[in-house]
Structures are given as C-alpha cells and as structure tokens.
PDB file with SEQRES, HELIX, SHEET and CRYST1 records, atoms N, CA, C and O in Angstrom:
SEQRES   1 A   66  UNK UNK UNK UNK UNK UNK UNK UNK UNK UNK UNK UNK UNK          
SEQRES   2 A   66  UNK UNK UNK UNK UNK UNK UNK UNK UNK UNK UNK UNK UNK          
SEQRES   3 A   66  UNK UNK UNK UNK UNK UNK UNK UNK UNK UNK UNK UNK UNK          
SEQRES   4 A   66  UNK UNK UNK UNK UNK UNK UNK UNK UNK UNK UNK UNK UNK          
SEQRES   5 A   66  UNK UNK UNK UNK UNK UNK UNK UNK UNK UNK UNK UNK UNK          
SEQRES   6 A   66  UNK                                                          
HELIX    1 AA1 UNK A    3  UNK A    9  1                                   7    
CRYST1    1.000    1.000    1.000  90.00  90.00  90.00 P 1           1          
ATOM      1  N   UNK A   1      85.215-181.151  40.806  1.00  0.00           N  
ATOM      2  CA  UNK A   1      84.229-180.504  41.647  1.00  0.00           C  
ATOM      3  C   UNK A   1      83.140-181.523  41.978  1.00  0.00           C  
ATOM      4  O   UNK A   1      82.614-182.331  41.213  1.00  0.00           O  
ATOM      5  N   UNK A   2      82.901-181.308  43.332  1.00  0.00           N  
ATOM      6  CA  UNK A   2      81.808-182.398  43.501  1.00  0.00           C  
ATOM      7  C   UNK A   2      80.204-182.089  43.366  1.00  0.00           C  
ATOM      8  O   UNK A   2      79.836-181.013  43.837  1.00  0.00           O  
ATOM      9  N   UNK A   3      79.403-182.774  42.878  1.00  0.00           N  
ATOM     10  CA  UNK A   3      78.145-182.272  42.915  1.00  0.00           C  
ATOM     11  C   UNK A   3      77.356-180.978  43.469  1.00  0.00           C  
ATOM     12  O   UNK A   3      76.812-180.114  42.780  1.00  0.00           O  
ATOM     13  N   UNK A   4      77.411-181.037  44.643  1.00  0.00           N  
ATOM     14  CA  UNK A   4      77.041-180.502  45.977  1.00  0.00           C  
ATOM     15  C   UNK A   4      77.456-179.154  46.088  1.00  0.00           C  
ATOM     16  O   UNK A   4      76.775-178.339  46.711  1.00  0.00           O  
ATOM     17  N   UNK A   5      78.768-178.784  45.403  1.00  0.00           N  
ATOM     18  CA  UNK A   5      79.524-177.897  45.001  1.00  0.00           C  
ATOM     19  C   UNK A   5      79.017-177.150  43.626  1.00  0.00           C  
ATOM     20  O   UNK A   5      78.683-175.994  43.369  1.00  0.00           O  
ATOM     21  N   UNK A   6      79.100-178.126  43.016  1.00  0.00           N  
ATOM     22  CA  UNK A   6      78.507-177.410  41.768  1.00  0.00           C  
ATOM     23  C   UNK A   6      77.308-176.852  42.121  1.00  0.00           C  
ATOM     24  O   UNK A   6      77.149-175.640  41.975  1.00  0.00           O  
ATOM     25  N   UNK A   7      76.356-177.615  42.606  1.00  0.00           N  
ATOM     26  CA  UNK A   7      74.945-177.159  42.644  1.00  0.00           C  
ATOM     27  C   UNK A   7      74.602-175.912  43.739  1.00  0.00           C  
ATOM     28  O   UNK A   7      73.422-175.572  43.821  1.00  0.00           O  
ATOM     29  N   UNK A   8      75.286-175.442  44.312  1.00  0.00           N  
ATOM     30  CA  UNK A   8      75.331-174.421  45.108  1.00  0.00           C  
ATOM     31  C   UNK A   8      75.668-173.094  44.353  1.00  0.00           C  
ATOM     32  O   UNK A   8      74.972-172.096  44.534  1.00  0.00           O  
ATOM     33  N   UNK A   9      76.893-173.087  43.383  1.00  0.00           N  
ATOM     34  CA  UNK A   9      77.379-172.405  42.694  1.00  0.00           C  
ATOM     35  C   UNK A   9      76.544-172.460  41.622  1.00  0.00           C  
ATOM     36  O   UNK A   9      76.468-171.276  41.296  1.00  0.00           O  
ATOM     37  N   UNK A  10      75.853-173.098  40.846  1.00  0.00           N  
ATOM     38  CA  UNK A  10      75.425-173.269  39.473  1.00  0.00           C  
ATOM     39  C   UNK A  10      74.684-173.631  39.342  1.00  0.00           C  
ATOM     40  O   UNK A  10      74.788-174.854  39.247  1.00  0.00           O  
ATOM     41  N   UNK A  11      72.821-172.924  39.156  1.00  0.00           N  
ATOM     42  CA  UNK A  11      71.575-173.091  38.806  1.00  0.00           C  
ATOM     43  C   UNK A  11      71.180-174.017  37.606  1.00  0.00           C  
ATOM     44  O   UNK A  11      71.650-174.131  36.473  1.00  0.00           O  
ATOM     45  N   UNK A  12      70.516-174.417  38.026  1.00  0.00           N  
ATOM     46  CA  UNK A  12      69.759-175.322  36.444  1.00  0.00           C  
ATOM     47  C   UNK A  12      69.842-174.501  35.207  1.00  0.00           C  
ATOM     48  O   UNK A  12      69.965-173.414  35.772  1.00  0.00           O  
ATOM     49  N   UNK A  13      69.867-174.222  33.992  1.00  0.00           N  
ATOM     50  CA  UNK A  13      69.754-173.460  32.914  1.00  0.00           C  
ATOM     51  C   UNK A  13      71.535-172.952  32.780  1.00  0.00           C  
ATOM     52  O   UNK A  13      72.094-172.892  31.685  1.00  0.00           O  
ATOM     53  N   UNK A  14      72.079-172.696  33.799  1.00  0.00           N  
ATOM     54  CA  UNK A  14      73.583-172.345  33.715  1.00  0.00           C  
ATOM     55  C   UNK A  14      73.886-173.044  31.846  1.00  0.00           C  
ATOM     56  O   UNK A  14      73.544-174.033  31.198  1.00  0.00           O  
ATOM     57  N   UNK A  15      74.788-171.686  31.615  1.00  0.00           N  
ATOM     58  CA  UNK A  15      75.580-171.504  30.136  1.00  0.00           C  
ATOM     59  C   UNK A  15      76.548-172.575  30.260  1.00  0.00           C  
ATOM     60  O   UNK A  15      76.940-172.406  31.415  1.00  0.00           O  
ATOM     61  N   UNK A  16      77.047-173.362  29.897  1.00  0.00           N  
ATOM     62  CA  UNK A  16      78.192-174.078  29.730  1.00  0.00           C  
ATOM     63  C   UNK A  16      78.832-174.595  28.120  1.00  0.00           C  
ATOM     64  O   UNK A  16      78.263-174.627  27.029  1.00  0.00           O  
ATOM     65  N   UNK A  17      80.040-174.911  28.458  1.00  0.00           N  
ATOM     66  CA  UNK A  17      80.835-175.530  27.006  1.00  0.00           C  
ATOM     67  C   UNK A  17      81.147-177.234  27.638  1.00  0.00           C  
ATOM     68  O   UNK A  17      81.664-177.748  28.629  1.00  0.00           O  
ATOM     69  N   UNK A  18      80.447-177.683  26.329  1.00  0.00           N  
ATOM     70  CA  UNK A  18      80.415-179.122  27.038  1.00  0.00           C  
ATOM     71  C   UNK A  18      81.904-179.864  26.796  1.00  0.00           C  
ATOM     72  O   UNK A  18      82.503-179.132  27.585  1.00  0.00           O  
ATOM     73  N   UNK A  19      82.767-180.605  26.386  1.00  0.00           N  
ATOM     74  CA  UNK A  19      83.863-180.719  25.091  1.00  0.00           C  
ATOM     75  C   UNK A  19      83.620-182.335  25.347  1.00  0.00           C  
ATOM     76  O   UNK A  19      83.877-182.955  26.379  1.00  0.00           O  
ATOM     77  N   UNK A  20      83.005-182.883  24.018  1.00  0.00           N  
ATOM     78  CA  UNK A  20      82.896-184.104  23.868  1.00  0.00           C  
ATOM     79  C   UNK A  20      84.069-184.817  23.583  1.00  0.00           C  
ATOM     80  O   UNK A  20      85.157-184.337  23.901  1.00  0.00           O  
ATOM     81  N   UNK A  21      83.949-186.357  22.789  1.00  0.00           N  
ATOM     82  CA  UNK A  21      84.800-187.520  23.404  1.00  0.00           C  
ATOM     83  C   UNK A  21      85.781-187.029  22.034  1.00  0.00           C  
ATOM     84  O   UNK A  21      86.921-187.465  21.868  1.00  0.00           O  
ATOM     85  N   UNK A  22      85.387-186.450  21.485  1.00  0.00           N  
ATOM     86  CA  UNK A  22      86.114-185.725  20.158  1.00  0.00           C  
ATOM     87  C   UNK A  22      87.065-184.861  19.876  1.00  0.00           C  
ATOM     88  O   UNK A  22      87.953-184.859  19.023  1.00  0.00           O  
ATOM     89  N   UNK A  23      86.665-183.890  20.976  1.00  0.00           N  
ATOM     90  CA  UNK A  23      87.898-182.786  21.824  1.00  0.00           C  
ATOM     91  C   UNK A  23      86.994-180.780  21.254  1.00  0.00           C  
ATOM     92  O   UNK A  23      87.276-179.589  21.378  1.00  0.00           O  
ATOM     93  N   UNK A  24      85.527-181.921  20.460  1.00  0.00           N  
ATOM     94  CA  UNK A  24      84.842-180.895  19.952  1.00  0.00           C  
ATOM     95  C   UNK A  24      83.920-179.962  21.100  1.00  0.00           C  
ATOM     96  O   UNK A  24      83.163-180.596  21.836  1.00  0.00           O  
ATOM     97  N   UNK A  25      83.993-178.461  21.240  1.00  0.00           N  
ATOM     98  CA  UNK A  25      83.261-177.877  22.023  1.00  0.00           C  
ATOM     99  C   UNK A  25      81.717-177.893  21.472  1.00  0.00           C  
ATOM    100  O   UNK A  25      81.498-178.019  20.268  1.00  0.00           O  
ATOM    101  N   UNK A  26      80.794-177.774  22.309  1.00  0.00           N  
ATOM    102  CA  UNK A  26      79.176-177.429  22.179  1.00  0.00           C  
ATOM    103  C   UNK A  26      78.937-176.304  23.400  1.00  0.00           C  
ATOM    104  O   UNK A  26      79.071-176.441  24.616  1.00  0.00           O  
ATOM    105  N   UNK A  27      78.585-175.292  22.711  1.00  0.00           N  
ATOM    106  CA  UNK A  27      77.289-174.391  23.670  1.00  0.00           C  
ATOM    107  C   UNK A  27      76.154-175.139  24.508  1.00  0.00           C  
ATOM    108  O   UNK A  27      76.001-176.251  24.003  1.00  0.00           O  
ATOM    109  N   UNK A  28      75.644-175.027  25.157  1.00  0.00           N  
ATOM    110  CA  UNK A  28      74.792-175.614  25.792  1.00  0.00           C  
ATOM    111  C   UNK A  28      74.446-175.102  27.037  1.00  0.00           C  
ATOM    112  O   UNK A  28      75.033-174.085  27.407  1.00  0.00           O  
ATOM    113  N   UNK A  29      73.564-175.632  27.791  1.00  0.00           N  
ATOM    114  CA  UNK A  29      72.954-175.705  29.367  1.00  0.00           C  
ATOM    115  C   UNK A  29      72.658-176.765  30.128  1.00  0.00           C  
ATOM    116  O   UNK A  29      72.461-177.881  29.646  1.00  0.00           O  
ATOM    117  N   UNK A  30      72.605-176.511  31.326  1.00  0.00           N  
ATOM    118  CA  UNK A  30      72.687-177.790  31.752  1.00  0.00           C  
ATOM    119  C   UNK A  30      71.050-177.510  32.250  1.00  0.00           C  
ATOM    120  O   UNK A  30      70.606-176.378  32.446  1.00  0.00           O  
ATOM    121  N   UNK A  31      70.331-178.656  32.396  1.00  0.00           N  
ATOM    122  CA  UNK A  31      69.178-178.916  32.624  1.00  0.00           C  
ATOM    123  C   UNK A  31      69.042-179.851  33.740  1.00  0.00           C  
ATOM    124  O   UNK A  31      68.027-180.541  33.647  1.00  0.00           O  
ATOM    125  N   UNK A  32      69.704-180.056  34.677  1.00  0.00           N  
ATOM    126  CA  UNK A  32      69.493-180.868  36.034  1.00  0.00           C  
ATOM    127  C   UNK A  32      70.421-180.327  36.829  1.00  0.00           C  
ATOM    128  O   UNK A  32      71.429-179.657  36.605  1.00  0.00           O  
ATOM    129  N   UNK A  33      69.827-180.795  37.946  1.00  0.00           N  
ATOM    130  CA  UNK A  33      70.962-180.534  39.051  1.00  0.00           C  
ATOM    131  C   UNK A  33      72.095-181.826  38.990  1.00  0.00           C  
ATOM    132  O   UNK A  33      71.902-182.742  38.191  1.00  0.00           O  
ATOM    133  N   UNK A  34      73.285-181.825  39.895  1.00  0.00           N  
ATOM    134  CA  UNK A  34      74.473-182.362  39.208  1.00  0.00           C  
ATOM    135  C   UNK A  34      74.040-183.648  40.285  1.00  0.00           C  
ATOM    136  O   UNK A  34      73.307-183.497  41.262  1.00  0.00           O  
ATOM    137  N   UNK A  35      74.538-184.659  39.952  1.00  0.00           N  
ATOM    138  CA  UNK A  35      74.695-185.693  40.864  1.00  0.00           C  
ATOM    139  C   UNK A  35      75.939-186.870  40.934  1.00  0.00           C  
ATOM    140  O   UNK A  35      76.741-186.989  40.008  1.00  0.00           O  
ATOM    141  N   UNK A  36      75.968-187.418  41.727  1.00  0.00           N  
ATOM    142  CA  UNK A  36      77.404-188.513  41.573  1.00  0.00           C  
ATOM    143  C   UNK A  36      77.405-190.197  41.400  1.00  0.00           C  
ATOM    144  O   UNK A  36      77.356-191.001  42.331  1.00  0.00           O  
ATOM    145  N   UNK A  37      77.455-190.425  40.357  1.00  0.00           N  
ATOM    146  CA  UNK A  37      77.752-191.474  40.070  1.00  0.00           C  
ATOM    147  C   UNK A  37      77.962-192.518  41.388  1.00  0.00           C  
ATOM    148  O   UNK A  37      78.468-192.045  42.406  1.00  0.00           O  
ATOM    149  N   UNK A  38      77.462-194.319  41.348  1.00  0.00           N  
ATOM    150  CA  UNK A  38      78.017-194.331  42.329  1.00  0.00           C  
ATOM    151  C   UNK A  38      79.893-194.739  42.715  1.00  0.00           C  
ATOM    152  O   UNK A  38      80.527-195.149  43.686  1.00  0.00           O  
ATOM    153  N   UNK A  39      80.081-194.471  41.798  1.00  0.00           N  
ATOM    154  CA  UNK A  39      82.088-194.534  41.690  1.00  0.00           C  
ATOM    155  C   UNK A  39      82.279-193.256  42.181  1.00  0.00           C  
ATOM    156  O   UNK A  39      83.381-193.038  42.684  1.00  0.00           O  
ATOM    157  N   UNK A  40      81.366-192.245  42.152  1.00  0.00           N  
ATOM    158  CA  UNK A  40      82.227-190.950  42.641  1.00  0.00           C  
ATOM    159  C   UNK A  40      81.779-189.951  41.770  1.00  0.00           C  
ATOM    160  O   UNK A  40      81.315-188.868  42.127  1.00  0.00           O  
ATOM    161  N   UNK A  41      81.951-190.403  40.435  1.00  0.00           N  
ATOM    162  CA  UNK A  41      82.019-188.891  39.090  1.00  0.00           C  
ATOM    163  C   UNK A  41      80.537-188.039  39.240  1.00  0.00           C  
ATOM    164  O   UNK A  41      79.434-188.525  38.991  1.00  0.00           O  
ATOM    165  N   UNK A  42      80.725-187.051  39.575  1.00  0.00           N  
ATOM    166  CA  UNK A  42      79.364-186.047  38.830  1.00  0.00           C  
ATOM    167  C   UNK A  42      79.457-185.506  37.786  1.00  0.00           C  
ATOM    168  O   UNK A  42      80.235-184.691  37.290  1.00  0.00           O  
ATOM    169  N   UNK A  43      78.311-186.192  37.379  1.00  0.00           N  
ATOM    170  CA  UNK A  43      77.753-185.522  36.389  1.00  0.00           C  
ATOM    171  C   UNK A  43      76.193-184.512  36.255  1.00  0.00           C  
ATOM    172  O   UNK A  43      75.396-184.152  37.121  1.00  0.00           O  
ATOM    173  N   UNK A  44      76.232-184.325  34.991  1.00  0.00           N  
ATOM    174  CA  UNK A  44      74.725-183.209  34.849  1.00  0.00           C  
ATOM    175  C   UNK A  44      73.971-183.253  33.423  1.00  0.00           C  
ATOM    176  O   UNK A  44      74.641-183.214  32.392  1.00  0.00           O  
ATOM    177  N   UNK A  45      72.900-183.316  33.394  1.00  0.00           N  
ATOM    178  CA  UNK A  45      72.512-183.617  32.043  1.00  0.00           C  
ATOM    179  C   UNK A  45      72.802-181.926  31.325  1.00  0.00           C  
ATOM    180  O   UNK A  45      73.008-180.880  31.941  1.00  0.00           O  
ATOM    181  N   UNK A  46      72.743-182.098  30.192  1.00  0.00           N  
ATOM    182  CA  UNK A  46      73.053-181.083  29.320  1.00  0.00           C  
ATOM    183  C   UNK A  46      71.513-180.972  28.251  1.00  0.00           C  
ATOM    184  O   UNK A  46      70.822-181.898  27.825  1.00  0.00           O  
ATOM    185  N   UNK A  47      71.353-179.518  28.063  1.00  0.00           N  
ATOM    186  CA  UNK A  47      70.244-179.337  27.068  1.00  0.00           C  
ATOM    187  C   UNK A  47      70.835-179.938  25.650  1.00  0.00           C  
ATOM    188  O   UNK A  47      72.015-179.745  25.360  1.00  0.00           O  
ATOM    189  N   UNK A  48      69.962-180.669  24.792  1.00  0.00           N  
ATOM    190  CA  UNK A  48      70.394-181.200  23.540  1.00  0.00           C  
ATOM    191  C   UNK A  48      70.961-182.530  23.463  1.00  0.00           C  
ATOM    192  O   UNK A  48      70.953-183.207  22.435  1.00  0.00           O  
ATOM    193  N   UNK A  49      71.531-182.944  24.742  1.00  0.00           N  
ATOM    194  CA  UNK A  49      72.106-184.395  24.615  1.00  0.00           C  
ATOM    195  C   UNK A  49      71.809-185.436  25.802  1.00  0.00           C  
ATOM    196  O   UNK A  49      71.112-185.164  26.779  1.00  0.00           O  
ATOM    197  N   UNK A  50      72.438-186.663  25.576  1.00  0.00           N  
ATOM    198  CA  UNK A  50      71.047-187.854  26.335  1.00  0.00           C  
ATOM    199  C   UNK A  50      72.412-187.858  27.476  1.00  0.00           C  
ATOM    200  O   UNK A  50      73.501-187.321  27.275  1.00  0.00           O  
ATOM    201  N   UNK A  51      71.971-188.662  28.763  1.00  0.00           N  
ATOM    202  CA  UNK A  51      72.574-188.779  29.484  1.00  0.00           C  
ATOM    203  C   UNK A  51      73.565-187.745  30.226  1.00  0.00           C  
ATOM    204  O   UNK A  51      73.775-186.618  29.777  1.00  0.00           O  
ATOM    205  N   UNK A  52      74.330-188.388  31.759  1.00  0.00           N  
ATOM    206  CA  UNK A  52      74.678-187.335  32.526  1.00  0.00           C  
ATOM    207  C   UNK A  52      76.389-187.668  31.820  1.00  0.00           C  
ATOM    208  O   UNK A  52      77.012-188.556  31.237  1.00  0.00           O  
ATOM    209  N   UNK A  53      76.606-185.917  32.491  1.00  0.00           N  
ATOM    210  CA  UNK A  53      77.559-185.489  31.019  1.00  0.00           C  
ATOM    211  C   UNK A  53      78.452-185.186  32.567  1.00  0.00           C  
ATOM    212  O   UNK A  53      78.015-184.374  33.383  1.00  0.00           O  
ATOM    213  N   UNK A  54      79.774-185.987  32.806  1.00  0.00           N  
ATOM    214  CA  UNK A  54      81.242-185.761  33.620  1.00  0.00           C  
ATOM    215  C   UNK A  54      81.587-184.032  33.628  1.00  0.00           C  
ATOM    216  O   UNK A  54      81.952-183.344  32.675  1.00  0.00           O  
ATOM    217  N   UNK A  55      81.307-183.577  35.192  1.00  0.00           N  
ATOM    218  CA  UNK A  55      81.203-181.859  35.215  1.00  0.00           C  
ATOM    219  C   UNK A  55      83.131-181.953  34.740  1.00  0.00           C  
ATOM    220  O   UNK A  55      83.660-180.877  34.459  1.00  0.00           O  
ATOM    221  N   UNK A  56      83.985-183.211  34.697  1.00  0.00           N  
ATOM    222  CA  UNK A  56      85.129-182.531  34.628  1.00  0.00           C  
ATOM    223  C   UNK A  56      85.395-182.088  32.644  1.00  0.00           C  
ATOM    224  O   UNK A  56      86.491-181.783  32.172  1.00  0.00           O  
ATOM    225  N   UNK A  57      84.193-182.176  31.905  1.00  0.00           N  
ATOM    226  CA  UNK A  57      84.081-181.493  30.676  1.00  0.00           C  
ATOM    227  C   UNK A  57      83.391-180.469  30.591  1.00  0.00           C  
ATOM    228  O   UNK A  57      83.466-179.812  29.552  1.00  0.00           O  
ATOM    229  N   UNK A  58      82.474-180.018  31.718  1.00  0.00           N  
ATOM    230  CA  UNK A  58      81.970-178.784  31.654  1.00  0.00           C  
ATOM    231  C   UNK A  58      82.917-177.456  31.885  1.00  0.00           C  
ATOM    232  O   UNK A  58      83.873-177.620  32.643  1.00  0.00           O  
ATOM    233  N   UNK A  59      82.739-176.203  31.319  1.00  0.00           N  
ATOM    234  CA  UNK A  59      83.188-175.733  31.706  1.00  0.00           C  
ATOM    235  C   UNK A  59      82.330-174.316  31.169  1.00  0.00           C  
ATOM    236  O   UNK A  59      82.106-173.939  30.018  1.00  0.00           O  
ATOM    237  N   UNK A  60      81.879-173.586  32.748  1.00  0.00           N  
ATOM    238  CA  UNK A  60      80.680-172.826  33.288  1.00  0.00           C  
ATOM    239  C   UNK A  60      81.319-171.265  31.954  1.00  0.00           C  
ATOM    240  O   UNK A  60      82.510-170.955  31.913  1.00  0.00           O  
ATOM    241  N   UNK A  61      80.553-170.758  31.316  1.00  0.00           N  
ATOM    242  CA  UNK A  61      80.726-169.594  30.707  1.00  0.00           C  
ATOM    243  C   UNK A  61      81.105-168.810  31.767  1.00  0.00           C  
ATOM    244  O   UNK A  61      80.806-169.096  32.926  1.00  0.00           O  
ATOM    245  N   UNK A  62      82.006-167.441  31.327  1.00  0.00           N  
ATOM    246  CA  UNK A  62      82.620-166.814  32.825  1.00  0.00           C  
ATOM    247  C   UNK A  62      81.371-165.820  33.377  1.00  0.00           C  
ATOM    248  O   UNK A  62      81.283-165.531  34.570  1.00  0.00           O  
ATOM    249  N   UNK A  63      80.430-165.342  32.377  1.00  0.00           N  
ATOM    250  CA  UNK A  63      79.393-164.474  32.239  1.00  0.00           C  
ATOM    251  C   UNK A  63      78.211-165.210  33.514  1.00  0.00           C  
ATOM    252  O   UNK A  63      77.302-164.636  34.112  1.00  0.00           O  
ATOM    253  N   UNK A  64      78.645-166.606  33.603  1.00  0.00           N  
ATOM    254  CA  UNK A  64      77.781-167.149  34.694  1.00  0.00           C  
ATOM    255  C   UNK A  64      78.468-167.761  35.912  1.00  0.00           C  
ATOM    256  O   UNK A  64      78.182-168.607  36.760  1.00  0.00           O  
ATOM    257  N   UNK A  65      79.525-166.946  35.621  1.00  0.00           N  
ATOM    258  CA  UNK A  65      80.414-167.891  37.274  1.00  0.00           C  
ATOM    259  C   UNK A  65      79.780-167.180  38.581  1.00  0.00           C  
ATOM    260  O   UNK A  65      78.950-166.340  38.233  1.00  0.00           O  
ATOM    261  N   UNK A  66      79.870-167.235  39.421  1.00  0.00           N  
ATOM    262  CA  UNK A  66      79.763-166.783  40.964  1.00  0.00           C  
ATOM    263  C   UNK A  66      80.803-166.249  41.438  1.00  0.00           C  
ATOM    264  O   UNK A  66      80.823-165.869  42.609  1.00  0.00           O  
TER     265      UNK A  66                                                      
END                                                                             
C-alpha cells in the first residue's frame, strides 16, 4: 500500500499490530502520517518505537478498518 493510500484510509492514532524482525507481534499506534522512503517503501512511525516502521508489517486492527 502506498502512503497516500494509507493516509486517506488511516488516521494518526490508528490501532495496529506491528510484527517485528523477530516474527514477534506488538499492539501499538501509529503516530504519523505514512510517508515513502526515497526507494519507494512507506513507512509510519509507531507509538513506543524509534523510527519509520515498513506499512508492509503493519497490519490495521479490523475494529479500525474503513
């Protein structure tokens, strides 16, 4: 999904499951709007952790889909 996309569909604070480099899930939110790398990848920062986090590990709680 590309940025632009996400951010239309999915407000700042949005519920998400992050799944780190571990294969471990985290609860969380995202706290920015999404943006794209300049290779292409969007990402979004996440509440609790540093840097922008690849939306292709997010994955939006269904309680907050559109």
């Amino acid at each position: 999904m590309k940025a632009k996309e996400f951010n239309e569909w999915f407000p700042v604070g949005t519920a998400v499951i992050y799944t780190d480099d571990f294969g471990k899930e985290h609860h969380t939110n995202t706290r920015s709007v999404a943006w794209e790398l300049g290779h292409g990848e969007a990402v979004v920062n996440l509440l609790g952790r540093t840097g922008g986090h690849s939306l292709e590990r997010i994955k939006v709680l269904e309680s907050h889909q559109a």
